[in-house]
N, C-alpha and C positions, 0 to 999 in steps of 0.2 A: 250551583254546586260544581266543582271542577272533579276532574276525572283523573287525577294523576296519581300514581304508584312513586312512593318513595321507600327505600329503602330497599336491600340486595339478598339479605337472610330468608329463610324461610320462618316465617314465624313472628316477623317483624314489623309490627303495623303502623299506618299511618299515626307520625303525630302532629302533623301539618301540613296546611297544603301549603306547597312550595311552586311559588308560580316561576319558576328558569325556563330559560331555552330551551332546555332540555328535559322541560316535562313529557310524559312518556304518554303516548295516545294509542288506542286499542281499539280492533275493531274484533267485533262478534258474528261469527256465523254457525248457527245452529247450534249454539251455545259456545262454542269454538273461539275463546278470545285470543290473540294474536297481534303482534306488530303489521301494521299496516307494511306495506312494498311501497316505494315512492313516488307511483304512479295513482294510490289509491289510499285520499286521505278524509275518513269518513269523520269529520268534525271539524267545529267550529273552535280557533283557538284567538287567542289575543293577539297581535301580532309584536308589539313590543314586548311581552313576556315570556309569548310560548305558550301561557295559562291555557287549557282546555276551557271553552265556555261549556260546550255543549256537546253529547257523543248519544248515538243514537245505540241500543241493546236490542237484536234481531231472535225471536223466539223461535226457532224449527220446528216444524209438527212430528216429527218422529216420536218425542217423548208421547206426545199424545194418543199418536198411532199406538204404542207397546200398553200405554194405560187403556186404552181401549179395547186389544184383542184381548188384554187378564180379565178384563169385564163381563166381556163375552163371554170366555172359556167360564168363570166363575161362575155368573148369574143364569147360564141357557137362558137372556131375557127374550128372544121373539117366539111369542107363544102364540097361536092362530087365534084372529079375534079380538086380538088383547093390544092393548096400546104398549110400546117398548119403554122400558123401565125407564127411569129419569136417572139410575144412579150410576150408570156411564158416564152422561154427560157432567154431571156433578163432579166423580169422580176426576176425569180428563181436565176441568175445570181447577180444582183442586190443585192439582197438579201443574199446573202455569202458573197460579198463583205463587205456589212456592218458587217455582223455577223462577219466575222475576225477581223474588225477591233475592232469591240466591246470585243473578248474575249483577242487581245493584250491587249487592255484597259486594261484588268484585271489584265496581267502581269505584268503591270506594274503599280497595287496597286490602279487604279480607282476604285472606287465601281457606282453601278450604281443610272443614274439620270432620275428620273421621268417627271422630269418638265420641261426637255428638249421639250418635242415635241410640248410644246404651244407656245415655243420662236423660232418658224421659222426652229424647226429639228439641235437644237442647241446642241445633241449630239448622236455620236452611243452609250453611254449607256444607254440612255433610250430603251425598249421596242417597237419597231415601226412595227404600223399595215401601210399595202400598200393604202399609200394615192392616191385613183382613184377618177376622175373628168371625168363629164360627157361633148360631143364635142354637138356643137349647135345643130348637130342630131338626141341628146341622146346615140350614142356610147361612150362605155366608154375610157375614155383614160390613159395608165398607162405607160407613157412617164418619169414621176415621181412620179414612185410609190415609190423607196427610197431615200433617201437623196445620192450625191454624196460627198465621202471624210468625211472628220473628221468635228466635230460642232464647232460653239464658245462655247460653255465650255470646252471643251476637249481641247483647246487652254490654257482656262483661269487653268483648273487642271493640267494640265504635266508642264508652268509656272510655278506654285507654287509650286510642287513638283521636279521640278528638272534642274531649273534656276540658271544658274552660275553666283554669282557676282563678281568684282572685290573687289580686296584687299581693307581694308579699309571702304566696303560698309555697311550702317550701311542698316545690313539685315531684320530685323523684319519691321522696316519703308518701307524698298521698300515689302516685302509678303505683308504687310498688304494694302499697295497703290495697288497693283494687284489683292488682293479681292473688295477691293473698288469700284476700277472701272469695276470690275463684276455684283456687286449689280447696282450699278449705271445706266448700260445697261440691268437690269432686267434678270439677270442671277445668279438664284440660285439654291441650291442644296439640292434636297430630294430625300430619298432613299426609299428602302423597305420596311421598318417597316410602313411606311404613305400612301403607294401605295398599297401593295396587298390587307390588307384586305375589303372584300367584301363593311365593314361597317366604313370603311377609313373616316373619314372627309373633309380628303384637295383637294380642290376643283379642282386643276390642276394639281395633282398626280396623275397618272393611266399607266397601262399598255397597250398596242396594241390600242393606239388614237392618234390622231393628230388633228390640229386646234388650233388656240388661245383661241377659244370660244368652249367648247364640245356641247353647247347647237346647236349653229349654223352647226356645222359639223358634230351631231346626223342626221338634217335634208337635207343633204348634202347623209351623207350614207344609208339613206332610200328610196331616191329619185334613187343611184346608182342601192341598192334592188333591188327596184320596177321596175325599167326597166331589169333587168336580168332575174327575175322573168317571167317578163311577155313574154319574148320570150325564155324561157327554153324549150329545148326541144331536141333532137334525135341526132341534132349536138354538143352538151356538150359534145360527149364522142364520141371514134373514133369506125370508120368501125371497123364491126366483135366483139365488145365490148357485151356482154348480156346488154339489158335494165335496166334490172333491175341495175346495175353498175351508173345508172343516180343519183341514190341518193347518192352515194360518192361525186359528181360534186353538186350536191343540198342542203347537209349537210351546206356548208361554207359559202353558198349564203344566202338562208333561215336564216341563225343564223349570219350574214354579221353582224349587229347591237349590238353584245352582247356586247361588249367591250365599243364603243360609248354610250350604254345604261348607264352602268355602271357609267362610268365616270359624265354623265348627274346626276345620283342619287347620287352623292359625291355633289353637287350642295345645296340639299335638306338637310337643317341643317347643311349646310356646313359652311369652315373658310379656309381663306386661312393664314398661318402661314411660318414660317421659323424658322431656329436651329438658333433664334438671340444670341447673344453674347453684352453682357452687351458693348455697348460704341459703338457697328458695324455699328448703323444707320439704322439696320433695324425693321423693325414693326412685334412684335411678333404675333400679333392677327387681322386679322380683318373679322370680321361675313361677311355673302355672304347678299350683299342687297336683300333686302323681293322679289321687284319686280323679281329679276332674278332667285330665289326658285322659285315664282311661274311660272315662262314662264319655268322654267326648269321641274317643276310639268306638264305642260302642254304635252312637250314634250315627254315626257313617256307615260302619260295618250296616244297620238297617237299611239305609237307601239301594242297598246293594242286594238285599231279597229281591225273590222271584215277585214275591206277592206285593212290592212296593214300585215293578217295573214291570207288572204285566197291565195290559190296554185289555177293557170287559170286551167279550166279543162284540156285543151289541154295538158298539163302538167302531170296531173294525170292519162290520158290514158296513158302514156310513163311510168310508174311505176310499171311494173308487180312485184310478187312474188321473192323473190331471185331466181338466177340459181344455177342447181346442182354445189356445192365444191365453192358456193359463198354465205358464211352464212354470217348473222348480224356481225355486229362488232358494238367497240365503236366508230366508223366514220360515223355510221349511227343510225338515230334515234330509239326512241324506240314504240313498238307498243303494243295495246290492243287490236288489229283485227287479232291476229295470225300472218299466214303469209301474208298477204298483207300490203302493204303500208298505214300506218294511218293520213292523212291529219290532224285529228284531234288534235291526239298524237303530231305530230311536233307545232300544234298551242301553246298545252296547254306549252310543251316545252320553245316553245320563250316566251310564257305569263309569265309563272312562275319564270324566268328571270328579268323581269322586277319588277314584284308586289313584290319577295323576297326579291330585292335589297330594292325596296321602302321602305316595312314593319321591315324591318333589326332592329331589338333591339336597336344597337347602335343607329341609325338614330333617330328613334322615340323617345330613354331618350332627344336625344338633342333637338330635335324639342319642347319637355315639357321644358326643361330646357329656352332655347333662347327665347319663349314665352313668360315665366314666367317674363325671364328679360325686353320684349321689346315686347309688343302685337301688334307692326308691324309687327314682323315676324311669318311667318304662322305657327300655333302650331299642333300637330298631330291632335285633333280632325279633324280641314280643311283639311288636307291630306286626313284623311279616309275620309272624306265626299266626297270630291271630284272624290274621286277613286271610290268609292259607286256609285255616280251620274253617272260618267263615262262609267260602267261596268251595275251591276244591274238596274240601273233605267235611262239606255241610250230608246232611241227609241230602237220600235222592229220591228227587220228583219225579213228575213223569209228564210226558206231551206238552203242551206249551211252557208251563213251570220248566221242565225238564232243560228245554231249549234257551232260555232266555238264563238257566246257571250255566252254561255249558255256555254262551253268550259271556257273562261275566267271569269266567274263569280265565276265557281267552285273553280278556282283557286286562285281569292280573298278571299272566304272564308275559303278555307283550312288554307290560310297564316296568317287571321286576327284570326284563331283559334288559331293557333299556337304562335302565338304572346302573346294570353292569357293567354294560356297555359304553357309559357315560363316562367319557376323556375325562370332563369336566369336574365329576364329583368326586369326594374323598376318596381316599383309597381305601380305608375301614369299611365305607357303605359300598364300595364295588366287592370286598372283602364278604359281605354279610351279603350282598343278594347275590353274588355266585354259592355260597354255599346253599341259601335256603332253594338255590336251582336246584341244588345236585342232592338235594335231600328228597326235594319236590319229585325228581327226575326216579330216583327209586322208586319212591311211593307210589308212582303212576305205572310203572312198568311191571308192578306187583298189580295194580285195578286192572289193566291190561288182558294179563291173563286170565282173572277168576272173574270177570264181567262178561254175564250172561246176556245182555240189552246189544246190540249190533252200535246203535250210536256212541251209545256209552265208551264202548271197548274200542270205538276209531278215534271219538275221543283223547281218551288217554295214551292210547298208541302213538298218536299224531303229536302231543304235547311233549311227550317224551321223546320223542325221532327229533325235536325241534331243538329240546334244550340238549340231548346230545349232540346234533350240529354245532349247535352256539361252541359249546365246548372244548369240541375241536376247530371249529372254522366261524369266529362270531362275526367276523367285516361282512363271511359273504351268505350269513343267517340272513333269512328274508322273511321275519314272522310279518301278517298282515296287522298294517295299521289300523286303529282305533277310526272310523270316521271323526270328523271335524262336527262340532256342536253348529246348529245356527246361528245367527249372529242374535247379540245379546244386548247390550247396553248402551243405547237402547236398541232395541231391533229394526233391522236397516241402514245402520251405519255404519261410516268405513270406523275400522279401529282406531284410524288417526284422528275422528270428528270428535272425538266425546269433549265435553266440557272443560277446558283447560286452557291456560294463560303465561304469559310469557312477558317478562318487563326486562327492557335493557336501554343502555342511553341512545340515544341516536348519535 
C-alpha cells in the first residue's frame, strides 16, 4: 500500500494513487503527522517514482496514560485483597485500537471527521472521548467505552476514494450516487477548521464528545462525575502510592465535563451547516432552534452550581501536600494556597471553562447578529442576564457552598470584563457587556450595604470598586485572572503535539 496524500481541499479524498516525484511522505510522532525536514526521511520510497513503499505510524502512550487515570478516578479499582480490575487495561487497549486505525485512516488520505460521533460512532476519525454509562447501581460501566472497528463513514470515504469500477462505468454518476446516499443516511463531513475552535459555531462539530444530542449527554456525563466524585477516595490509586498522587487520578474526573461543556456552548448561537455543493441536496444553513439555545443555556448554567463544583470532604482529607521528588505538574491543577491542595482553585478552574466558552467574542457577535434577524432567538443581553441571575443573584449559601459561588461569581466577572475590554470583538457585544457591568455595578453596591455576612458584604464591595475602576480606568483595571485548566487532550501534551497532519509538494 502506498502512503501518498493527493489532493489540496480540505475534504477531498484519495482517488488514486499517484506514484510522481512528488508524492508526499509523512512522518508520525505521537500521533503528530508532519512533513519530514531533509535530514529525516522515515520511509521506504521507489526511487524511479517517488512512490512510498513503506511508512512506519508511531503510537505515543499519552493517550493511554489519560485513558488510564479516567479508569482509575472512575472505577476506585485497588481494593485491599482484591486483584485490580481488568477493565483498565481493556479499556487503554481499546483505545489503541481505534487510534491505529485512525492514523491508517490518514495513510491513506482521510482527513479527520468531527460529526462522526453524533451519527452512532460513525467514524475512527473523529476525536472520541470514552463514552461511560452508569449500571442501575450507579457503577460505572465502560464495556463501551470505544467504538469496535471502522464506522460508516470510513466505509462511505475509502468507497469514494478508492473504488474500482468496471470498464465502461460511467464514473462520476456512480461517486456522485455514493455521496448521495451518505447524505441521505445523515452522514457527513466536517473537519477542523469548524471543530477546534473554542468559538466554533457548528453545533455537532466537537472533539472528545459523544451522543446525538451534546445537550443530553452533557447531563449523562455529569451524573457519571457526580458519582465518581462522591466516592473518590484512597482506593483511586494503588498500595504504597504517596496521597498526595490522588490528584493525578482527580484531575480527569473533576474536569470529566470539559469537552461535553464545550460542545454544549457551540449550541448557543449556533447553526448547523455543511461544505454544500451547489446541486448536492444539501442544506447550507440552518440556525439552532431558540428553545434548544436556551435548555442548552440551561445546561451550563448547572455546571456552574455550587453543588456540582464542590469536592465531598472526605475527599479533601485524602489530599495532602505534594511528596518529596513529586512536584506539580501540568496534570494537576493549580493553586493559590501554596502547597496545599486548593478546592477552590479547581472550582474556579472548571467555572472558567464554562463562563469563557459562553462569553467567547465569536459566540456573543452572533448571538447580536441572529437576534437582530429573529428576536426569537435569545440575544446576548438574555445570556448575560441569565448568567448574572444564575451566578451573582442566585440564593445564598453558606460556608463552603458559599465560597466556591463567590469563587464563580469572580469568574463571571473577570470574563464579562474582558469581553468589554476586548479591541477585538464587536462593538454591540462591548456595547452589551459594559452595560450589563454598570447595571451589575448598582446592584452590588445596593448588597453592599444591607449584607449582614462580613464575606459577603467585601464581596460585593470589592466587585463593585472593580467595575467602577474599569469604568473610569479599564487599561490599568487589574481584576485577577481565572487560573489556567490542566492540560487536556490528551494529558501531558504540549498543545502543538495533538494528532494533526499537513500535506504539501516538496
Amino acid at each position: 500500500m502506498t502512503l501518498t496524500f493527493v489532493g489540496d481541499a480540505p475534504g477531498e479524498f484519495v482517488r488514486q494513487v499517484v506514484p510522481t516525484p512528488e508524492a508526499i511522505t509523512v512522518r508520525q510522532h505521537h500521533s503528530f503527522i508532519q512533513l519530514p525536514d531533509e535530514n529525516y526521511k522515515p520511509r521506504a520510497s521507489d526511487p524511479r517514482t517517488g512512490e512510498i513503499i513503506k511508512g512506519h505510524v508511531t503510537l505515543g502512550s499519552l493517550r493511554v496514560r489519560q485513558d488510564f487515570l479516567i479508569a482509575e478516578g472512575l472505577l476506585a479499582p485497588y481494593e485491599d485483597g482484591k486483584p485490580v480490575s481488568p477493565k483498565m487495561q481493556e479499556m487503554a487497549l481499546a483505545r489503541l485500537r481505534q487510534l491505529s486505525a485512525h492514523e491508517v485512516g490518514h495513510t491513506l488520505g482521510l482527513l479527520h471527521n468531527y460529526l462522526a460521533s453524533t451519527k452512532d460512532r460513525a467514524s475512527v476519525m473523529d476525536y472520541p472521548h470514552p463514552l461511560v454509562k452508569l449500571k442501575g447501581e450507579g457503577a460505572p460501566d465502560l464495556s463501551e467505552a470505544y467504538a469496535t472497528g471502522i464506522g460508516a463513514w470510513d466505509n462511505v470515504a475509502i468507497a469514494y476514494g478508492y473504488q474500482d469500477f468496471p470498464a465502461g462505468t460511467d464514473e462520476k454518476k456512480n461517486l456522485n450516487e455514493i455521496l448521495q446516499a451518505a447524505i441521505a443516511r445523515g452522514l457527513i463531513f466536517i473537519s477542523d477548521q469548524d471543530a477546534r475552535p473554542s468559538g466554533g459555531a457548528h453545533s455537532q462539530a466537537h472533539l472528545w464528545d459523544n451522543g446525538a444530542n451534546a445537550i443530553d449527554e452533557l447531563g449523562l456525563v455529569m451524573q457519571v462525575r457526580a458519582r465518581a466524585l462522591n466516592r473518590f477516595g484512597e482506593k483511586n490509586i494503588r498500595a504504597g502510592a504517596p496521597m498526595a498522587t490522588l490528584e493525578e487520578a482527580l484531575v480527569p474526573i473533576y474536569m470529566y465535563h470539559r469537552y461535553q461543556t464545550e460542545a454544549v456552548a457551540k449550541l448557543v448561537g449556533g447553526l448547523n451547516y455543511t461544505y454544500a455543493i451547489r446541486g448536492d441536496g444539501q442544506k447550507a444553513i440552518e440556525m439552532i432552534p431558540a428553545p434548544e439555545q436556551r435548555r442548552a443555556l440551561e445546561a451550563l448554567l448547572q455546571t456552574l452550581r455550587p453543588e456540582a463544583l464542590a469536592l465531598p470532604e472526605r475527599a479533601l482529607q485524602n489530599l495532602p501536600p505534594r511528596a518529596y521528588g513529586y512536584n506539580r505538574s501540568r496534570e494537576t491543577f493549580s493553586t493559590r494556597t501554596g502547597l496545599t491542595f486548593d478546592p477552590l482553585a479547581a472550582a474556579e478552574t472548571a467555572a472558567s471553562v464554562t463562563v469563557g466558552l459562553l462569553l467567547h467574542p465569536e459566540r456573543a457577535a452572533r448571538l447580536v447578529d441572529y437576534h437582530a434577524r429573529n428576536n426569537n432567538f435569545p440575544g446576548l443581553g438574555e445570556i448575560v442576564d441569565k448568567l448574572i441571575n444564575a451566578t451573582w443573584k442566585s440564593s445564598s449559601s453558606a460556608g463552603y457552598h458559599a465560597e466556591l459561588q463567590r469563587v464563580v461569581d469572580a469568574v463571571v466577572l473577570y470574563h464579562l470584563m474582558a469581553l468589554a475590554a476586548n479591541n477585538e470583538a464587536a462593538t454591540q457585544v462591548r456595547a452589551f457587556a459594559w452595560q450589563k457591568l454598570n447595571d451589575l455595578k448598582s446592584w452590588l453596591e445596593k448588597q453592599a450595604k444591607k449584607a449582614n455576612d462580613e464575606s459577603a458584604r467585601a464581596h460585593y464591595a470589592f466587585a463593585a470598586a472593580h467595575i467602577n475602576q474599569f469604568q473610569s480606568h479599564p487599561k490599568e483595571t487589574r481584576l485577577t485572572a481565572p487560573v489556567e485548566p490542566p492540560a487536556g487532550p490528551p494529558i501531558g501534551m504540549d498543545e502543538t503535539e495533538f494528532c494533526n497532519f499537513d500535506y504539501a509538494r516538496k
